[in-house]
C-alpha positions in Angstrom: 200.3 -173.3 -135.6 203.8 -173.2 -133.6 207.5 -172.3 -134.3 207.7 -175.4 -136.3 206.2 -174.1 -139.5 202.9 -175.8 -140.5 202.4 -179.5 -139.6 200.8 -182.1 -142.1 198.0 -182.1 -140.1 197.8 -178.3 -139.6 197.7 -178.3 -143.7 195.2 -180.8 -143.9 192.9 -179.2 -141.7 193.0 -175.9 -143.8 193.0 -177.6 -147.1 189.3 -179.3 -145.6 188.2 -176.0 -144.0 188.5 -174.3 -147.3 187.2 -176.8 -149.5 184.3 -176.5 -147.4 183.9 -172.6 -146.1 186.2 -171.6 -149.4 187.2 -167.9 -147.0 188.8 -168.6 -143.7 191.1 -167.1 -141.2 194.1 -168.3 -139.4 195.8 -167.4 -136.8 199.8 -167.6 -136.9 201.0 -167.3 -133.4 204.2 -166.6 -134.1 205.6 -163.4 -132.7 208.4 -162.9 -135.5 207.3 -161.2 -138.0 209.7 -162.7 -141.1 208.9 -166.5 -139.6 205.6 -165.7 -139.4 204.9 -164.5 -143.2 207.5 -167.7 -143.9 204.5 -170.0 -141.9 201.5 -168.2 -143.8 203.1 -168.1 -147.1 204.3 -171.8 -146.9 200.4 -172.8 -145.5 198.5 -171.0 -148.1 201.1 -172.5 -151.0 200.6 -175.8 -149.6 196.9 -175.7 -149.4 196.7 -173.9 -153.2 194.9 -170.5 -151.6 195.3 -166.9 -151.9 196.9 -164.7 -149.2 193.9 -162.1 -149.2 194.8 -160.2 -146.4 196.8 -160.0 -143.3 196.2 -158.3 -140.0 199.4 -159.1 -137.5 199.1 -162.5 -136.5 195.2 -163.6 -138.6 195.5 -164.3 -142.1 192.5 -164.6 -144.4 193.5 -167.4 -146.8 190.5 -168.0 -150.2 190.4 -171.1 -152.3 187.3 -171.1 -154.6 185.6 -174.2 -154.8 182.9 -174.5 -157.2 181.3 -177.4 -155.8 181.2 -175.9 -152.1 178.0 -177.1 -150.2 176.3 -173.7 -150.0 175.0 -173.7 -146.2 178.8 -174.4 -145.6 180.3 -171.8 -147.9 180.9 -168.6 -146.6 180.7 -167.3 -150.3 177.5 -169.0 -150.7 176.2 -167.6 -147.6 176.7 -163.9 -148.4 176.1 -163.3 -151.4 179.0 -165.0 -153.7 
């Protein structure tokens, strides 16, 4: 993720890392903090997730996926 806000292929890749792991982190490298929350906010509304939580620049973003593959999911996993 850069200054630029989140690329098309920056939002695909999330949408396919939650549709398989369903709980992820990303990392927003963005030093200011109002661009960066613009970035995460924009990402997660893009990609249909949750904002769960943020710790200064890693944001955990959920999207439940009912049909998950379970030895992807980290739901699954440990203990859903």
């Amino acid at each position: 993720m850069a200054n630029n806000g989140a690329s098309p292929a920056v939002v695909d890749e999330t949408a396919r890392a939650l549709a398989d792991h369903e709980l992820i982190k990303v990392k927003i490298n963005v030093d200011d903090r109002v661009e960066r929350k613009s970035i995460g906010t924009q990402l997660a509304t893009e990609c249909g997730a949750d904002v769960v939580h943020t710790v200064g620049k890693t944001w955990v973003l959920f999207k439940p996926n009912p049909q998950a593959e379970p030895k992807l999911s980290n739901l699954a996993r440990f203990g859903r």
